[in-house]
VEXNU-584001 format. One record per residue (C-alpha): residue number from 1; residue in one letter; x, z, y. Coordinates in Angstrom, 1 decimal. Layout:
// VEXNU-584001
> k  r  east  up  north
> NUM  A  X  Z  Y
...
This chain:
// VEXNU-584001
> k  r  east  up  north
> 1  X  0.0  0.0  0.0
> 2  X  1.4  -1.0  3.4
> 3  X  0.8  0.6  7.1
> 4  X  -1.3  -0.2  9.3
> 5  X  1.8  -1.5  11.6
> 6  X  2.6  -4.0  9.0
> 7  X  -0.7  -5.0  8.4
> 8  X  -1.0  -5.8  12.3
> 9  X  2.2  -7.6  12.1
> 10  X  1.1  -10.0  9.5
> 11  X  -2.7  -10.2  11.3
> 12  X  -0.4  -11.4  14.5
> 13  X  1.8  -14.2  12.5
> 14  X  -0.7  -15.4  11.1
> 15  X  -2.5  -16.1  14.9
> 16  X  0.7  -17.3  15.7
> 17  X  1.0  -20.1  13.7
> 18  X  -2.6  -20.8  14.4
> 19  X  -1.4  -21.0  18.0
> 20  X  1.3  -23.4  17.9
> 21  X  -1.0  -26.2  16.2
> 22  X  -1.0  -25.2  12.2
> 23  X  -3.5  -25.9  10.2
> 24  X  -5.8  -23.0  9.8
> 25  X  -5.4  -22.8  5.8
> 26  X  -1.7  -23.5  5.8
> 27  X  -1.6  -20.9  8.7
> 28  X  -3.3  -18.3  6.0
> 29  X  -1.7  -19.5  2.9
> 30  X  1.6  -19.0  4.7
> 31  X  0.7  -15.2  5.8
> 32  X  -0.4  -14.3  2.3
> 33  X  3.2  -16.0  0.5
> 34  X  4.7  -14.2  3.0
> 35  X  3.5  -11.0  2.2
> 36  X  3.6  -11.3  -1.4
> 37  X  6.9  -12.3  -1.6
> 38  X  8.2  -9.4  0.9
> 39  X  6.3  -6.9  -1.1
> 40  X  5.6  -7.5  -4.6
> 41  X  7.6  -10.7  -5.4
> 42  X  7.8  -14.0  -7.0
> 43  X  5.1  -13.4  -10.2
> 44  X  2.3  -12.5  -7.9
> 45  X  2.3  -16.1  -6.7
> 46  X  1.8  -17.1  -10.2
> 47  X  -1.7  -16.8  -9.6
> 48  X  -2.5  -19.1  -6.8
> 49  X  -3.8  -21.3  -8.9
> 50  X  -6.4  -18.8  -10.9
> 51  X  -7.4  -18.0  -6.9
> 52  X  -8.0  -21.6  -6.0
> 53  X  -10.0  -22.0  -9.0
> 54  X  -11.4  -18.7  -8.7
> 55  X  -12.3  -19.3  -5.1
> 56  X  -14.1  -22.9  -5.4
> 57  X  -15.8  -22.6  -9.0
> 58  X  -18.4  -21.2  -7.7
> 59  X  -22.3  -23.3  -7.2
> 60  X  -23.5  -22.0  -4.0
> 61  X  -20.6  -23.9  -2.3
> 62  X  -22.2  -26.9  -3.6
> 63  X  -24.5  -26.4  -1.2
> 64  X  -22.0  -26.8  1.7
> 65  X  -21.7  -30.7  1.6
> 66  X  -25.2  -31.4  0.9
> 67  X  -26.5  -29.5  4.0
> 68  X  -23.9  -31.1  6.1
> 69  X  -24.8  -34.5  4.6
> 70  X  -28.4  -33.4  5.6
> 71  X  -27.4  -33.2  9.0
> 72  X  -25.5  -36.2  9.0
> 73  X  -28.2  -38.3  8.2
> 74  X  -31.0  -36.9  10.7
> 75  X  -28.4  -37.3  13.4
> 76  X  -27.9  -40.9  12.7
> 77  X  -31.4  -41.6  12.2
> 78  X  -32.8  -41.1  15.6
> 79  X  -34.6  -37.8  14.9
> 80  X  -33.6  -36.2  17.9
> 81  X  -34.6  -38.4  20.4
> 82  X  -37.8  -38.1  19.2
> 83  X  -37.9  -34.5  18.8
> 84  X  -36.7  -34.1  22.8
> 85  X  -39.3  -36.4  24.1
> 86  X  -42.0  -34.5  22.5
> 87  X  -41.1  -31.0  23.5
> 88  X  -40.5  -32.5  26.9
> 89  X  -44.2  -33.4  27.3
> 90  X  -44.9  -30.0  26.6
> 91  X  -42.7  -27.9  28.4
> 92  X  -41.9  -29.9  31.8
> 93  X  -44.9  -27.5  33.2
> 94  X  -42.8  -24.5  32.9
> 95  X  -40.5  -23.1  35.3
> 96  X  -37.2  -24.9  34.6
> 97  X  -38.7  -28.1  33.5
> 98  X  -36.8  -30.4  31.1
> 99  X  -34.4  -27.5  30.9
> 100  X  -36.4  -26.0  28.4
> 101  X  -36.7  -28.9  26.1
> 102  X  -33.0  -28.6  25.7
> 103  X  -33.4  -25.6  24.4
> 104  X  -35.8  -25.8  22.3
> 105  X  -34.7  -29.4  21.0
> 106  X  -31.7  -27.6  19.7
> 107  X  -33.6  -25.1  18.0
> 108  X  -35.4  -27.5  16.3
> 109  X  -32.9  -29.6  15.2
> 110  X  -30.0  -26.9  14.3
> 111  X  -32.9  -25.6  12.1
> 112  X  -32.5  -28.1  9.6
> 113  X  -28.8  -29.4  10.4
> 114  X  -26.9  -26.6  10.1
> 115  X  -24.1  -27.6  12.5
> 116  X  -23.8  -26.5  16.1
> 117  X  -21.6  -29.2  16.9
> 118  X  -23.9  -32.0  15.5
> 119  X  -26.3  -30.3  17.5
> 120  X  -24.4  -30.2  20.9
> 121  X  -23.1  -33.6  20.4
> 122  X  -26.5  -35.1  19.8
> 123  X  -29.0  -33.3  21.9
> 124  X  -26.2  -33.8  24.4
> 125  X  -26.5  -37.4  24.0
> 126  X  -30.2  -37.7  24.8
> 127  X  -30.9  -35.5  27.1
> 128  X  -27.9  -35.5  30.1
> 129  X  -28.7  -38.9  31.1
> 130  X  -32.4  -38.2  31.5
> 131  X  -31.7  -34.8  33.2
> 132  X  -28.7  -36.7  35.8
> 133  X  -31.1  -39.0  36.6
> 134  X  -33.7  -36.1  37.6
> 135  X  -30.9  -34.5  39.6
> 136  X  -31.5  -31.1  37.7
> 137  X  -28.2  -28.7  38.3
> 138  X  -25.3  -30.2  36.2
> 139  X  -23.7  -27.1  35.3
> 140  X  -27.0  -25.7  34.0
> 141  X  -27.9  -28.4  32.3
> 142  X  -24.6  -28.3  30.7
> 143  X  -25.1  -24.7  29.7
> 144  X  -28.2  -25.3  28.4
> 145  X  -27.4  -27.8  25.6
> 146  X  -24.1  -26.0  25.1
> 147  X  -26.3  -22.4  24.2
> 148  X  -29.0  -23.9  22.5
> 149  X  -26.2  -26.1  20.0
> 150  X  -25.3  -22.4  19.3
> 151  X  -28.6  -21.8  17.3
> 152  X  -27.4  -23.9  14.6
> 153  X  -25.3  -21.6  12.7
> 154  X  -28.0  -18.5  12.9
> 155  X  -31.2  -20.4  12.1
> 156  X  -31.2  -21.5  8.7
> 157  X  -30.0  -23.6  6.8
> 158  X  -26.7  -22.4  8.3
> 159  X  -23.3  -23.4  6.6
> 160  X  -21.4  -20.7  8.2
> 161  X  -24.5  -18.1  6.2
> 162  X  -23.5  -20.1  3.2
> 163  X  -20.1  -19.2  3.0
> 164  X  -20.5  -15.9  4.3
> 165  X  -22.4  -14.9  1.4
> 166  X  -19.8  -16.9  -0.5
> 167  X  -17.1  -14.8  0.4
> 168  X  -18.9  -11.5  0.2
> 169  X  -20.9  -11.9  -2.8
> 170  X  -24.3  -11.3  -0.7
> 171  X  -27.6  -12.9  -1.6
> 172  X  -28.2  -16.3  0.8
> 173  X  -31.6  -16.1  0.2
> 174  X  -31.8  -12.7  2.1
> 175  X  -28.9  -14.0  4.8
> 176  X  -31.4  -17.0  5.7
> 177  X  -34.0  -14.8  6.1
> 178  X  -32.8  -12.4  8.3
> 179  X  -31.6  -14.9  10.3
> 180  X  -35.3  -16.6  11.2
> 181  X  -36.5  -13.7  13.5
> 182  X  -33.0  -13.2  15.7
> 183  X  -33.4  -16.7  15.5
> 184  X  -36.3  -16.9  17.5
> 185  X  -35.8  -14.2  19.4
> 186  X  -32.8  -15.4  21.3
> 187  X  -34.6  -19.3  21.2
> 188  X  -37.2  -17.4  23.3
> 189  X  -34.6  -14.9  25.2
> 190  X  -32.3  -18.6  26.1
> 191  X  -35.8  -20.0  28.0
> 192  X  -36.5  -17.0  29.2
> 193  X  -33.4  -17.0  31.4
> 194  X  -33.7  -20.4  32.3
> 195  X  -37.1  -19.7  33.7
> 196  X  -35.8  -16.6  35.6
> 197  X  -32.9  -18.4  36.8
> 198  X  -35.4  -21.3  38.5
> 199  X  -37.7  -19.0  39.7
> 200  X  -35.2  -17.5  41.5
> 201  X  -33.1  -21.0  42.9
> 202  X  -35.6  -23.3  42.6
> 203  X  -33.1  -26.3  43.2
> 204  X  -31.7  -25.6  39.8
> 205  X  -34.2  -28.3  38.5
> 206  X  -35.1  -31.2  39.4
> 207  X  -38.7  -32.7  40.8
> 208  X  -41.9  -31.8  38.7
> 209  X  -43.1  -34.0  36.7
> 210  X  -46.6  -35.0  36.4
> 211  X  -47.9  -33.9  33.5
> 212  X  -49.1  -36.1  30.5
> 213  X  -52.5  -36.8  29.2
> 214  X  -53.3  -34.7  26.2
> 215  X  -53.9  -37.4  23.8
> 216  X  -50.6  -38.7  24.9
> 217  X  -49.0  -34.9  24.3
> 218  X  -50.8  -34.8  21.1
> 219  X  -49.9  -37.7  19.6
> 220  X  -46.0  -36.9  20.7
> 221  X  -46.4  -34.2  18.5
> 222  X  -46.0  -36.5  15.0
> 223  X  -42.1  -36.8  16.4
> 224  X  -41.7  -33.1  15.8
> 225  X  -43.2  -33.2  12.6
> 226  X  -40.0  -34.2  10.4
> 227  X  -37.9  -31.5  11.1
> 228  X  -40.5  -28.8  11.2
> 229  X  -41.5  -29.8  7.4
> 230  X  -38.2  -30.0  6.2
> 231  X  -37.5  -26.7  7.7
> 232  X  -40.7  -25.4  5.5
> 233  X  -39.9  -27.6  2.5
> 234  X  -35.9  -26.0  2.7
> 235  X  -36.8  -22.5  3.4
> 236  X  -40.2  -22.9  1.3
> 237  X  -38.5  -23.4  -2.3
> 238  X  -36.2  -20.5  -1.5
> 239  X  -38.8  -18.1  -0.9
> 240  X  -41.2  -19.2  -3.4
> 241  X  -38.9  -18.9  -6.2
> 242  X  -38.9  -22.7  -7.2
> 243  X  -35.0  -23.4  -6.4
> 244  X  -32.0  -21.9  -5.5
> 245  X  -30.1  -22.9  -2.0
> 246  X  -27.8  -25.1  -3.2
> 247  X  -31.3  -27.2  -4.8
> 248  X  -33.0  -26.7  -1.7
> 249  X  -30.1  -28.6  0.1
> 250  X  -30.9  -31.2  -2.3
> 251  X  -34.6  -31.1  -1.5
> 252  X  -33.5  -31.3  1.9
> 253  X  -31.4  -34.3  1.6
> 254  X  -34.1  -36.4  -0.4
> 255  X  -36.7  -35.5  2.7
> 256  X  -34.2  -36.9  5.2
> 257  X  -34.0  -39.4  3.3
> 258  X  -37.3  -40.6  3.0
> 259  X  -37.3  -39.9  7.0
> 260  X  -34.9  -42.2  7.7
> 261  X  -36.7  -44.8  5.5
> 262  X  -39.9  -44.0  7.6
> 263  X  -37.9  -44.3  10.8
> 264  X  -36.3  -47.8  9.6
> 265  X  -32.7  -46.1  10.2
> 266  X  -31.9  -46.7  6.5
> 267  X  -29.0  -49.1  6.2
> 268  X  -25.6  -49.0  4.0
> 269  X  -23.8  -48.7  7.0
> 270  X  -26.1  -45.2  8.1
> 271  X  -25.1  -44.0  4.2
> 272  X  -21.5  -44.9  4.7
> 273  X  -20.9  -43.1  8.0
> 274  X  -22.6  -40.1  6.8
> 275  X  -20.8  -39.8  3.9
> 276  X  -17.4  -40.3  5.3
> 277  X  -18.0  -37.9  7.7
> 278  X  -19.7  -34.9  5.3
> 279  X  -16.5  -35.6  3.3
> 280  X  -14.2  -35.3  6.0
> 281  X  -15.9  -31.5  7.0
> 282  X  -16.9  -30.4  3.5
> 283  X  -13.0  -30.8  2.6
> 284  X  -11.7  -29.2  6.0
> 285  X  -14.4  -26.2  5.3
> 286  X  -13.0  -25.4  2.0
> 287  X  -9.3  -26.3  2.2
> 288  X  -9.9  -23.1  4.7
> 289  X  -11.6  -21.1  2.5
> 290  X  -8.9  -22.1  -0.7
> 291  X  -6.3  -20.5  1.6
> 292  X  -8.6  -17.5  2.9
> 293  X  -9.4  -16.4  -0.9
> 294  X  -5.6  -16.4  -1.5
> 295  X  -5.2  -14.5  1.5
> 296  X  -8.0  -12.1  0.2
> 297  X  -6.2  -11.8  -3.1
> 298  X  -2.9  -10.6  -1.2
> 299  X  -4.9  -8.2  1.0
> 300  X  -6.6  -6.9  -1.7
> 301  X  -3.1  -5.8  -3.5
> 302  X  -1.5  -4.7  -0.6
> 303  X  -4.3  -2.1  -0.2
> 304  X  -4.9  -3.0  3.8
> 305  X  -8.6  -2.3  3.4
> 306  X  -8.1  0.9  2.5
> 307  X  -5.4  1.7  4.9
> 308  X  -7.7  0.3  7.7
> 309  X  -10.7  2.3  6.4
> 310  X  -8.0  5.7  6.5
> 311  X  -7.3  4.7  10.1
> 312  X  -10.6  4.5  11.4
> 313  X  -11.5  7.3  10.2
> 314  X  -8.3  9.3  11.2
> 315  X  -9.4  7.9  14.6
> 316  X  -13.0  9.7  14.1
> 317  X  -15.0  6.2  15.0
> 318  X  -18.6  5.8  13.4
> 319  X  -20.6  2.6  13.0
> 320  X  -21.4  2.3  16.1
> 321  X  -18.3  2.7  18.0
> 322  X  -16.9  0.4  15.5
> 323  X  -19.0  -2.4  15.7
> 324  X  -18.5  -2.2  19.4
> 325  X  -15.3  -2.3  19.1
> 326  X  -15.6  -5.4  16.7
> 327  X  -17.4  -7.3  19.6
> 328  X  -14.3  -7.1  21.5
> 329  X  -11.9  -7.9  18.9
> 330  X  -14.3  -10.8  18.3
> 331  X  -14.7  -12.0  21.9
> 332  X  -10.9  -11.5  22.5
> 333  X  -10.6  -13.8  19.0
> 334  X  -13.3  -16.4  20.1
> 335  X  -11.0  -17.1  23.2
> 336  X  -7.8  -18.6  20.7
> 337  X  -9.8  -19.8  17.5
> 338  X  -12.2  -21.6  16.3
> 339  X  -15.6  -20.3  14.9
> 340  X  -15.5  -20.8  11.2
> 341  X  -11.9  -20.3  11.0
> 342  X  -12.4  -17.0  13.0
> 343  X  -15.0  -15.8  10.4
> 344  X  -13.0  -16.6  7.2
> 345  X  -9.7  -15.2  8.6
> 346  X  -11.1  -11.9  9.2
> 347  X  -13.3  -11.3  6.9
> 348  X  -10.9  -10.3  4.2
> 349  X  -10.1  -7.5  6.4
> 350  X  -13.4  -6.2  8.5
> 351  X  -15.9  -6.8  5.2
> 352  X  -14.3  -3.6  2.9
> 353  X  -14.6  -1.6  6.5
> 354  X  -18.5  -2.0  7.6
> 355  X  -19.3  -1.4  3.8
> 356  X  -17.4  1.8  3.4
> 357  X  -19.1  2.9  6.9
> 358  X  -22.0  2.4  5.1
> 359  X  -23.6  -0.5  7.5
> 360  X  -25.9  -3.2  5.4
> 361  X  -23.8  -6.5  4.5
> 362  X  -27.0  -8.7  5.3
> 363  X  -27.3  -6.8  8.6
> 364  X  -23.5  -7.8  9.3
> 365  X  -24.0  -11.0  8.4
> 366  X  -26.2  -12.0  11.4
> 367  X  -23.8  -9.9  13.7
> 368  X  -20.7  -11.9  12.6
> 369  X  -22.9  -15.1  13.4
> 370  X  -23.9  -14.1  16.7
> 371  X  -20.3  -13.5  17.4
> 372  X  -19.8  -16.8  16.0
> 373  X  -22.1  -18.3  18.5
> 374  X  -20.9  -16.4  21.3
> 375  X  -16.8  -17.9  20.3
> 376  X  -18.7  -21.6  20.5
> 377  X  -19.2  -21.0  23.9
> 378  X  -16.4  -18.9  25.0
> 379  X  -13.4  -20.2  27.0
> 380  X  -10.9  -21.8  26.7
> 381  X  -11.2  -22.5  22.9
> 382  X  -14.9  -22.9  22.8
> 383  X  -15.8  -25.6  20.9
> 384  X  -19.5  -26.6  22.2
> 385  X  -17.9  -26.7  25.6
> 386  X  -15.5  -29.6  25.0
> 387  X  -18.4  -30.9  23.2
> 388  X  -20.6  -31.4  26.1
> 389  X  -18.1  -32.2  28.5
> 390  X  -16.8  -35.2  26.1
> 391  X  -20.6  -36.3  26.3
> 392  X  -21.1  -35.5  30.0
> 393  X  -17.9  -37.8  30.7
> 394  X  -17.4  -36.5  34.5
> 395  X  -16.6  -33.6  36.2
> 396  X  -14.5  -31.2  35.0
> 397  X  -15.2  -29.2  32.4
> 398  X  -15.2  -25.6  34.2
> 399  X  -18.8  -26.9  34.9
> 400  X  -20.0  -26.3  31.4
> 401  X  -17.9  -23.4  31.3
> 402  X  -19.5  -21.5  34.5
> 403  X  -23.0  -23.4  33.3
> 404  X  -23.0  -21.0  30.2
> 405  X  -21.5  -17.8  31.1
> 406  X  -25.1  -16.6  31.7
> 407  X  -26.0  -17.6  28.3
> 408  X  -22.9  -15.6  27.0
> 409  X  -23.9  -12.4  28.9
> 410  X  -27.2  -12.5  27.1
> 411  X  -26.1  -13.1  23.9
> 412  X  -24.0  -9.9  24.2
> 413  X  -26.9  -8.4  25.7
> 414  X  -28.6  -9.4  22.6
> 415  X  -26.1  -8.2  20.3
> 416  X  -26.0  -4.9  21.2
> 417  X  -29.7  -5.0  21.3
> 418  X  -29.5  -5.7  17.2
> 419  X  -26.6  -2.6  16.9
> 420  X  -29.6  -0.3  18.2
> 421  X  -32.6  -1.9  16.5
> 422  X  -31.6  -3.1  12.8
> 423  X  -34.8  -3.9  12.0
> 424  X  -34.9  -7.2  13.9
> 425  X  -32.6  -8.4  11.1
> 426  X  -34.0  -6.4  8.3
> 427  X  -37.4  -6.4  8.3
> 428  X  -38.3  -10.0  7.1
> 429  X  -35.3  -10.0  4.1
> 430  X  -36.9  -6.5  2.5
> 431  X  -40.4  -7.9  3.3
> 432  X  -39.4  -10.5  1.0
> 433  X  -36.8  -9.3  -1.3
């Protein structure tokens, strides 16, 4: 067992060699051979291959390419310009206009991609142009779709849920639900602000539109229809006992299929794009996690959970002085490193803690993803920022940053909300499980 001084050492190389432009799994995998070899030699890297067999043989990860394949294929199909123009017919009434449909566009659609990125990048796409043209506030509009992308990897299906569970052997089907009502609650928190921000700077947004005809608005609603029932179908079979995650992803895939084909959007060279690209992130997403299980394995032999767990307790913090003090490290983290990355790399180490303190692992699950979402939008590494700003093409990109500091505020606000009241997470996984 080492101290708590080397462990910090190691914890620092390892962000080192993220820093200078490693690979995030190399960047592990070199930690962990580091540390074996300085403490327990040459035979305990004997078993690196076990671990990466260990690691990957294992079906729920199955699940991770089909979900992003899911989302590949309803980006490319046209589903969310749809989606947008619908909820804008609906919400242009409220106090921040079009703002709102950005908002709740991305809820939508992150509900059945998955990916916060695909998310920015496409909501991004359809609705800056419409907003420039309406002369609503470019760094709140930016801020907007930045935020509301961040939904994707807390409303389920979320691939960043998946391999939590993965990684901490807890149930997905209780992780996805827990994640619907926080979910919701910070979709509804998100306009909330928007409308309190225009109310009080009216010049946020641009001139009101005249509002549709209702069989107009009612007939718009048909666009929202495709993601909403795969959404049910997904979620449905999970809860009704009929298929496991990794065959609701499948599920999920077939309906986006068929909505493509409805949409027209179905072409060879639709099916080859998407599957190049849900190769090219399934493989980066578990090359990271080959090297985090290794780096798990190490961990777990050098006995730094349990010196960490001594120390914190030598220190006389509780649960909730440690989870505050795991938003900081988090937010401090979210300002060098990327979201996933951030998540695998330290859960090794934080998981064994919050269980010996006795907090629920479903609970943390939803608090590591909101810290997740608040490191998307985080400077200077926040990776929905560059995302917006590469669709926005102009200005500078300290406009999307200032555009979502209010949004960052309130999902802190809203973290610590969950710290004091658990049962926002809880209730609907033990109502169901």
């Amino acid at each position: 067992m080492i101290g708590i001084g080397e462990a910090a050492l190691g914890f620092m190389m390892m962000l080192g060699l993220m820093l200078i432009g490693l690979p995030v799994a190399v960047a592990m995998f070199l930690t962990a051979f580091t540390g074996a070899m300085l403490t327990m030699g040459w035979p305990i890297l004997m078993t690196f291959g076990n671990q990466i067999w260990s690691g990957q043989n294992d079906f729920i990860l199955t699940a991770i390419p089909l979900f992003v394949f899911l989302g590949e294929i309803l980006v490319r199909s046209g589903v969310a310009d749809g989606l947008y123009r619908a909820l804008s017919d609906w919400m242009r009434k409220l106090p921040g206009g079009l703002l709102h449909s950005n908002i709740g566009a991305s809820a939508f659609f992150a509900a059945v991609s998955g990916s916060s990125v695909a998310t920015a990048a496409t909501i991004g796409n359809v609705a800056i142009p419409i907003l420039s043209e309406r002369k609503y506030d470019e760094r709140l509009t930016a801020g907007t779709i930045a935020a509301g992308a961040t939904l994707g990897i807390l409303i389920p299906p979320s691939i960043n849920i998946i391999i939590y569970g993965s990684m901490t052997n807890t149930s997905i089907g209780q992780l996805f639900a827990a994640g619907i009502l926080p979910g919701i609650a910070l979709t509804v928190a998100f306009m909330a602000l928007i409308a309190a921000i225009s109310v009080l700077n009216p010049g946020v947004a641009g001139p009101s539109l005249p509002d549709r005809p209702m069989r107009e608005k009612l007939k718009s609603l048909l666009e929202i229809l495709p993601p909403l029932l795969i959404f049910a179908i997904v979620m449905g079979v999970i809860y009704g006992g009929w298929a496991t995650p990794t065959e609701s992803a499948a599920i999920g895939v077939t309906c986006a299929l068929l909505v493509a084909l409805a949409k027209r959007k179905m072409t060879l060279p639709l099916l080859h794009e998407a599957m190049i690209s849900t190769v090219r992130i399934s493989a980066m997403i578990l090359l990271i996690m080959v090297g985090a299980h290794f780096l798990n394995f190490v961990i777990g032999m050098l006995g730094i959970p349990q010196t960490l767990t001594r120390f914190v307790v030598d220190l006389g913090a509780g649960p909730i002085q440690v989870l505050f003090l795991l938003i900081l490290f988090y937010l401090i983290l979210g300002c060098f490193m990327e979201t996933l990355s951030m998540m695998i790399a330290t859960l090794p180490v934080v998981f064994p803690l919050v269980v010996q303190l006795g907090i629920d692992p479903v609970w943390f699950g939803i608090f590591l993803v909101l810290m997740m979402e608040t490191g998307l939008i985080t400077p200077p590494i926040g990776l929905n920022l560059y995302i917006v700003q590469g669709v926005r093409g102009t200005g500078s990109i300290m406009d999307v940053i200032w555009g979502s500091l209010p949004f960052v505020l309130l999902m802190l606000a809203f973290t610590i909300l969950l710290i004091f009241w658990p049962g926002l997470v809880l209730w609907l996984p033990n109502l169901l499980f």
